[in-house]
TIVO-2410 file (N, C-alpha, C; in nm, 3 decimals):
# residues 107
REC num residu      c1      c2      c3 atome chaine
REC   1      X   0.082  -0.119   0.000     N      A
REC   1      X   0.000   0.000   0.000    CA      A
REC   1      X   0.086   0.125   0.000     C      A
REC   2      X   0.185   0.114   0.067     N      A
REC   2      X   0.288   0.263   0.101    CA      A
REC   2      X   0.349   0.258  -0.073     C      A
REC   3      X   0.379   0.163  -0.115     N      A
REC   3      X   0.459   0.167  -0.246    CA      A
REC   3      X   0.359   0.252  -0.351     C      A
REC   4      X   0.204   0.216  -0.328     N      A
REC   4      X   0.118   0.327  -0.407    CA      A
REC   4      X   0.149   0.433  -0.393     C      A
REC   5      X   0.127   0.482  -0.262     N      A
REC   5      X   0.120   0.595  -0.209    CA      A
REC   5      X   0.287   0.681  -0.260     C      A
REC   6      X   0.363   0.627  -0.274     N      A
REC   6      X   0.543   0.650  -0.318    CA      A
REC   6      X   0.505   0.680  -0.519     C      A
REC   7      X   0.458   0.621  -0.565     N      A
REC   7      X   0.475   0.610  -0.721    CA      A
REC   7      X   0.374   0.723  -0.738     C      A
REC   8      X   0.217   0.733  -0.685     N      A
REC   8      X   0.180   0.884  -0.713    CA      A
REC   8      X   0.187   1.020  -0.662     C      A
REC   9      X   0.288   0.986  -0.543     N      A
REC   9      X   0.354   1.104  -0.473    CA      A
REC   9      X   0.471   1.167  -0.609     C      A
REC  10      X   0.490   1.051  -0.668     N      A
REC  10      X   0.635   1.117  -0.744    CA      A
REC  10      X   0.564   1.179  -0.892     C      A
REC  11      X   0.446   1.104  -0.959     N      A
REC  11      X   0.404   1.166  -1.045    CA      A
REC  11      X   0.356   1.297  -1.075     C      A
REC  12      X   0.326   1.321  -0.927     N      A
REC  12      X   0.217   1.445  -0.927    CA      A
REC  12      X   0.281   1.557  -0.998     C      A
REC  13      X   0.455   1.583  -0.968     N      A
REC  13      X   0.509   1.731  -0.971    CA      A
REC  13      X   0.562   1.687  -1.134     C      A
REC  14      X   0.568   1.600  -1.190     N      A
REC  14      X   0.523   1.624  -1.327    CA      A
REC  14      X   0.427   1.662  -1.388     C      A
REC  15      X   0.308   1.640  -1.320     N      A
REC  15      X   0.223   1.659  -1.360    CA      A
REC  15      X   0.156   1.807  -1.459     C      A
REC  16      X   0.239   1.894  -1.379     N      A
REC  16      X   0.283   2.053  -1.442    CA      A
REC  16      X   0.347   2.060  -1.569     C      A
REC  17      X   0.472   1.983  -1.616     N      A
REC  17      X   0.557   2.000  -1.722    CA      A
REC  17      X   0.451   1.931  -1.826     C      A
REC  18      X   0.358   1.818  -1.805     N      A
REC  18      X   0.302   1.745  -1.866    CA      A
REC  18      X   0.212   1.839  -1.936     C      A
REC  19      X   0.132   1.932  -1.888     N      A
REC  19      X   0.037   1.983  -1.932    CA      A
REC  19      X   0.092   2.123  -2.012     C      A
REC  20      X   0.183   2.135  -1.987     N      A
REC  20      X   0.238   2.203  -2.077    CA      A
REC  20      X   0.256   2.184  -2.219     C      A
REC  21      X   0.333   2.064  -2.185     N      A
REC  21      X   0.362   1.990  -2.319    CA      A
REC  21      X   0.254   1.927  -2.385     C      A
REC  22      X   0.156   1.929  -2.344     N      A
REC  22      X   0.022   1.907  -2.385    CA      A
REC  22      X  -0.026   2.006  -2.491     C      A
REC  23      X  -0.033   2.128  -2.429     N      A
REC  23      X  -0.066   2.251  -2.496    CA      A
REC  23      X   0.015   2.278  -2.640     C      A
REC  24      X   0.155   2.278  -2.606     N      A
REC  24      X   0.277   2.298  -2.712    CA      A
REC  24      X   0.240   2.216  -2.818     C      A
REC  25      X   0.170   2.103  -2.817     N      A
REC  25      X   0.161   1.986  -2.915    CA      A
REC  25      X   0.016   2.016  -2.963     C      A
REC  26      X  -0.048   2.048  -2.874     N      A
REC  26      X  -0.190   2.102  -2.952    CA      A
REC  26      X  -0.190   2.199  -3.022     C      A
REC  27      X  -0.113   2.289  -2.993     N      A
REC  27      X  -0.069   2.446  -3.074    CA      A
REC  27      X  -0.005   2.432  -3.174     C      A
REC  28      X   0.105   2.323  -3.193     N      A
REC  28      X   0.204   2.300  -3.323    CA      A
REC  28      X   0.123   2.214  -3.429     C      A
REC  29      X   0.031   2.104  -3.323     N      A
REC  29      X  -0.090   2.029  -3.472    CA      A
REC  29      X  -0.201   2.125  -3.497     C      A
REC  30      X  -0.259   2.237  -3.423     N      A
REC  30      X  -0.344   2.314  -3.515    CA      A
REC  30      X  -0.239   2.409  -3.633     C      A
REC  31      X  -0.161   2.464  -3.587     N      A
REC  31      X  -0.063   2.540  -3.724    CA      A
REC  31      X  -0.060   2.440  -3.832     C      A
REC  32      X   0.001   2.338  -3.765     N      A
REC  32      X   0.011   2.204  -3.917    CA      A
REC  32      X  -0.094   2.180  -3.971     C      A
REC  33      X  -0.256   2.177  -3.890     N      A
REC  33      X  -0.341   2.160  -4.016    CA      A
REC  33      X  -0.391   2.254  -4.084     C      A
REC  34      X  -0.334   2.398  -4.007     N      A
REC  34      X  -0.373   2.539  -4.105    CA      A
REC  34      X  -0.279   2.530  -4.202     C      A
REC  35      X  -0.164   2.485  -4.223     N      A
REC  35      X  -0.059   2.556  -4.322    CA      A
REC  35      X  -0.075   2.402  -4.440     C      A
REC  36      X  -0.094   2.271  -4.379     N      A
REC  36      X  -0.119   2.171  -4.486    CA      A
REC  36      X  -0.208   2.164  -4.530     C      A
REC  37      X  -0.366   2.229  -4.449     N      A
REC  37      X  -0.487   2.179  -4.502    CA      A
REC  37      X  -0.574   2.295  -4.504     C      A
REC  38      X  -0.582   2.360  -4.421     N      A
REC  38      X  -0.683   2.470  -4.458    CA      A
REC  38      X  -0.597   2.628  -4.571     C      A
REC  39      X  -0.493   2.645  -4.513     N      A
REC  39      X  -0.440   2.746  -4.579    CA      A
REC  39      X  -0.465   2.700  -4.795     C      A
REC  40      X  -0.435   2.560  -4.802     N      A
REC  40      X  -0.388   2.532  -4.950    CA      A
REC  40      X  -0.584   2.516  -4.985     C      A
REC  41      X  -0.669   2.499  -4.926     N      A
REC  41      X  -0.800   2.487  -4.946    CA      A
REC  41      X  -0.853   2.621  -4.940     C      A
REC  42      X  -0.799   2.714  -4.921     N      A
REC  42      X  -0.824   2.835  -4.942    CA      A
REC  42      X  -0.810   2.932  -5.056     C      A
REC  43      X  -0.649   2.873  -5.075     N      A
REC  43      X  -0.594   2.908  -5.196    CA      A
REC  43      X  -0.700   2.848  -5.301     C      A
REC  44      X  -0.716   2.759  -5.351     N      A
REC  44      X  -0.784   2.637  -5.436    CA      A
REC  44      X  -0.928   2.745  -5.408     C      A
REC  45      X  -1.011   2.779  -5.373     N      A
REC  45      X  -1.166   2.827  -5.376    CA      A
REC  45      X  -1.115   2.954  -5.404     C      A
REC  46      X  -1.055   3.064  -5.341     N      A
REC  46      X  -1.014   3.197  -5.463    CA      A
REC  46      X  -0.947   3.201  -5.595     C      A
REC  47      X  -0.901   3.064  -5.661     N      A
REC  47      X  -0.831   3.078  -5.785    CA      A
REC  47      X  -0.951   3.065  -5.838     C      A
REC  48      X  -1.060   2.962  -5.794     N      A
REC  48      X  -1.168   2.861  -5.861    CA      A
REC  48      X  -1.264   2.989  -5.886     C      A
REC  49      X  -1.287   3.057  -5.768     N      A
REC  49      X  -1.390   3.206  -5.824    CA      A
REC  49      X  -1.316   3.321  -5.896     C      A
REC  50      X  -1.213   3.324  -5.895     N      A
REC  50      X  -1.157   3.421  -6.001    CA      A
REC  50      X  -1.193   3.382  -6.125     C      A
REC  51      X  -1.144   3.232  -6.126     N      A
REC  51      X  -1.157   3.153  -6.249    CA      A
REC  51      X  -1.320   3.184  -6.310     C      A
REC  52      X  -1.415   3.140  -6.228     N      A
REC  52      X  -1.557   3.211  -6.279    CA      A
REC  52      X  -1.614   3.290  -6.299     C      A
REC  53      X  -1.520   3.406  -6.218     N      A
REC  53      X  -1.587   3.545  -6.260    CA      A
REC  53      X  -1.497   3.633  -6.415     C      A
REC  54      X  -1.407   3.517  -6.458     N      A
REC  54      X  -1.353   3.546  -6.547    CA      A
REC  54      X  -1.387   3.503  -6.714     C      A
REC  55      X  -1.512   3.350  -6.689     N      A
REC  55      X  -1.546   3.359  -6.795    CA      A
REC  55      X  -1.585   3.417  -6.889     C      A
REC  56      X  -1.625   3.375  -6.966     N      A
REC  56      X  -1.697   3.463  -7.141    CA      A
REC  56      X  -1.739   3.398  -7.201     C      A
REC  57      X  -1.799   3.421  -7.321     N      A
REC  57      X  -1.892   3.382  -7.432    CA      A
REC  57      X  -1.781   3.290  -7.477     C      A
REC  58      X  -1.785   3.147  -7.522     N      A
REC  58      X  -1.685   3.064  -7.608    CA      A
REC  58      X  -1.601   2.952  -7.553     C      A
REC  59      X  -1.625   3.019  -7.435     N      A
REC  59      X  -1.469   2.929  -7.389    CA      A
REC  59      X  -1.556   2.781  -7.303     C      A
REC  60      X  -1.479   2.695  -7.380     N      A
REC  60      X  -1.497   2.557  -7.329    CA      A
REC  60      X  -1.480   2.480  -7.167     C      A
REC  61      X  -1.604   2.440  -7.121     N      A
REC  61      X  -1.566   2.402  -6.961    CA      A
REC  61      X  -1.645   2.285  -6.939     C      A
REC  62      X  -1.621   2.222  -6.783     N      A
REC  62      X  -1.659   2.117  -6.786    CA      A
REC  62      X  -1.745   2.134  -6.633     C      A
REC  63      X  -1.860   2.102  -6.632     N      A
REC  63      X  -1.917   2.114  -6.503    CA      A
REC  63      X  -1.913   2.029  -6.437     C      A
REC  64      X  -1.929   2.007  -6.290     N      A
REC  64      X  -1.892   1.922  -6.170    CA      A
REC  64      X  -1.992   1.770  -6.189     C      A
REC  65      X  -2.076   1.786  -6.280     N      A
REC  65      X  -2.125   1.649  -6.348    CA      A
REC  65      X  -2.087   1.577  -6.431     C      A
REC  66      X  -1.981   1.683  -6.498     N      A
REC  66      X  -1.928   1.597  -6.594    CA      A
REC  66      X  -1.987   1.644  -6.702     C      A
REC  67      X  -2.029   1.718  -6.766     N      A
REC  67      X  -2.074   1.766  -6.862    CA      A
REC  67      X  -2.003   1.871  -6.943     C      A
REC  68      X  -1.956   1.842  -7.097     N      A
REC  68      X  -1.832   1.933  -7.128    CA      A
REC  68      X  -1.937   2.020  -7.222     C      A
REC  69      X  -1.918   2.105  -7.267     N      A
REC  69      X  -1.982   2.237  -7.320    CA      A
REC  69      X  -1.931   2.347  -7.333     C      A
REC  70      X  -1.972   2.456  -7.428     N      A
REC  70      X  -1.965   2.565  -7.497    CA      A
REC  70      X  -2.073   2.669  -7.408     C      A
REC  71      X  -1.958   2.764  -7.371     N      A
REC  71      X  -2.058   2.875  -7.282    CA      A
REC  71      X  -2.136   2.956  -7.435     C      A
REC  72      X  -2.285   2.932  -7.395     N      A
REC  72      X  -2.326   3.063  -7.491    CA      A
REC  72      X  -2.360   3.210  -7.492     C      A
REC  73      X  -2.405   3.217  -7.366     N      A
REC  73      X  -2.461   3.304  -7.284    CA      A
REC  73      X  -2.400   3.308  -7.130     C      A
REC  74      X  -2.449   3.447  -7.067     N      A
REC  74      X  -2.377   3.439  -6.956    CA      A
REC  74      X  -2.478   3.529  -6.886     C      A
REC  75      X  -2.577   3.511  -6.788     N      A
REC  75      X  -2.624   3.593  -6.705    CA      A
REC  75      X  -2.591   3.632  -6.600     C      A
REC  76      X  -2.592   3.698  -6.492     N      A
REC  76      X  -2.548   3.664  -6.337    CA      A
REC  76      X  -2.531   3.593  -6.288     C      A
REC  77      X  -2.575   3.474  -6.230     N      A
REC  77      X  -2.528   3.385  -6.190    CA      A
REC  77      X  -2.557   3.239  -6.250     C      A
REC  78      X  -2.575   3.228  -6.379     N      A
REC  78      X  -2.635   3.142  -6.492    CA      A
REC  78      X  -2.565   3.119  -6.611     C      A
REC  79      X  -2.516   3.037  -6.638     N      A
REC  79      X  -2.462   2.975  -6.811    CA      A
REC  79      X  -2.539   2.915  -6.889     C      A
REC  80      X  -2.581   2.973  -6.972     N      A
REC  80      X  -2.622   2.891  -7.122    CA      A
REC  80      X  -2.499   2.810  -7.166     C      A
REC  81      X  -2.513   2.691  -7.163     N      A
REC  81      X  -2.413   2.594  -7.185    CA      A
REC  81      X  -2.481   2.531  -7.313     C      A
REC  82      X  -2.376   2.514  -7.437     N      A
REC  82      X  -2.421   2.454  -7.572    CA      A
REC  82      X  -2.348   2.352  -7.566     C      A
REC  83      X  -2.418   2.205  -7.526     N      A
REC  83      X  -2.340   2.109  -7.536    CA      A
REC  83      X  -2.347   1.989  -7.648     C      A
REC  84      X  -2.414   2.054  -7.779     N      A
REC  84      X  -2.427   2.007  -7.908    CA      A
REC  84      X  -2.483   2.124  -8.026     C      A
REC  85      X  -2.522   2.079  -8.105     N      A
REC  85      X  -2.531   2.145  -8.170    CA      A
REC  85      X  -2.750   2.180  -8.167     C      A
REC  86      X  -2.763   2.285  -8.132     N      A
REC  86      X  -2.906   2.318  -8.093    CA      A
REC  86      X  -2.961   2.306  -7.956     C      A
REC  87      X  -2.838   2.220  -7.907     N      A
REC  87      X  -2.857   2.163  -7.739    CA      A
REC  87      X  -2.835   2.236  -7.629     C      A
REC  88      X  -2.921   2.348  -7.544     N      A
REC  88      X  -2.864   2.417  -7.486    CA      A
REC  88      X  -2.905   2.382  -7.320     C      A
REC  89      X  -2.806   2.399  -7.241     N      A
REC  89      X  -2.834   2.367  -7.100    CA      A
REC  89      X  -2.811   2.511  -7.014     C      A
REC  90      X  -2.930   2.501  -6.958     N      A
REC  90      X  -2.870   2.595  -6.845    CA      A
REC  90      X  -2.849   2.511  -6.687     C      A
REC  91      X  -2.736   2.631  -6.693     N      A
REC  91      X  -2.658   2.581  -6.550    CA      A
REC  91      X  -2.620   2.698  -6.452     C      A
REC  92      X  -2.612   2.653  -6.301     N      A
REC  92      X  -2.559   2.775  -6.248    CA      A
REC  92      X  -2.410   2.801  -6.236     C      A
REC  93      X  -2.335   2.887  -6.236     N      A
REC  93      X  -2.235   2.962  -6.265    CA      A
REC  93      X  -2.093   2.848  -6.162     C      A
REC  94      X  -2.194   2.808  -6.045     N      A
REC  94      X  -2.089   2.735  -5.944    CA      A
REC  94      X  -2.076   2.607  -5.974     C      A
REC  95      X  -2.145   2.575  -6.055     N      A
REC  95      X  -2.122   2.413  -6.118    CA      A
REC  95      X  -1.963   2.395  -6.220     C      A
REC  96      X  -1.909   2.510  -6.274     N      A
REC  96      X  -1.829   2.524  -6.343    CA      A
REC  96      X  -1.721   2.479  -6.278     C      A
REC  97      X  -1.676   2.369  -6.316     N      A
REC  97      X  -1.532   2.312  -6.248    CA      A
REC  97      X  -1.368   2.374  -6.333     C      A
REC  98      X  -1.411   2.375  -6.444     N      A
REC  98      X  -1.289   2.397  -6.504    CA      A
REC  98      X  -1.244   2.432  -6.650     C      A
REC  99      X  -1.188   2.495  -6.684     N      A
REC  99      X  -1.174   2.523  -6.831    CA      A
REC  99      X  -1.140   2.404  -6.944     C      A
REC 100      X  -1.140   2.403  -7.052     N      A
REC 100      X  -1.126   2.310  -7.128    CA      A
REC 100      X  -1.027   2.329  -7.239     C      A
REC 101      X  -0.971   2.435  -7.276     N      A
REC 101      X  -0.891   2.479  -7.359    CA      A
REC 101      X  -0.767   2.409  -7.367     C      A
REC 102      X  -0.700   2.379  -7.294     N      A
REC 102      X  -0.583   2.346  -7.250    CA      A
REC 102      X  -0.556   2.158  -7.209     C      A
REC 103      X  -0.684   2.084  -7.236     N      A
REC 103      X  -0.689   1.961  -7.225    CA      A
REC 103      X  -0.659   1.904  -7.372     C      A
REC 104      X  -0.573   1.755  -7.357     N      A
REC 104      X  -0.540   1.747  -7.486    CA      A
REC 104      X  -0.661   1.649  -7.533     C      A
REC 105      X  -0.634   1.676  -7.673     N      A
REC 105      X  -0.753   1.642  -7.742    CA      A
REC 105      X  -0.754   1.463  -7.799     C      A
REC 106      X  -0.847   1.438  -7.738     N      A
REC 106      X  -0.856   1.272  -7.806    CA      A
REC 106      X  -0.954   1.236  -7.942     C      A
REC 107      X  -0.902   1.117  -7.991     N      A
REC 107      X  -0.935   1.098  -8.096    CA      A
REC 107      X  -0.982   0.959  -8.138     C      A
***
């Protein structure tokens, strides 16, 4: 019984440095998931709305369904998407995943 009483007598005055180092490690893994994961997910959604508020009449994109098309029109927050010939879709502006210009072409 005294040998209990000896092993958490000695833990206790660690017990201070412990919680320290507790904190230090909680503080260094929130920075790490701001600078690996939220900071680069930030970046990625302001290129993606630049990218949309930069379209125009012509330019080829592909929406988050998968649907590749010819912008025809452009309202506020709306694309006339021509994805054949007479075939026109409308879509909203945030569905737009990505440009198409620059993908190579298969055959």
């Amino acid at each position: 019984m005294s040998s209990i009483l000896f092993i958490t007598a000695q833990a206790a005055p660690q017990a201070g440095g412990s919680s320290m180092s507790m904190v230090l490690m909680m503080g260094l893994m929130i920075v790490v998931f701001y600078f690996f994961m939220i900071r680069p997910q930030m970046k990625r959604q302001k290129e993606l709305t630049k990218f949309r508020s930069a379209l125009q009449k012509g330019d080829k994109i592909v929406t988050t369904g998968g649907i590749y098309g010819k912008i025809d029109e452009i309202k506020d927050d709306i694309i006339i998407l021509e994805v054949a010939l007479n075939v026109k879709l409308k879509v909203d502006k945030s569905v737009v995943l990505k440009d198409m210009s620059d993908a190579p072409v298969q055959k």
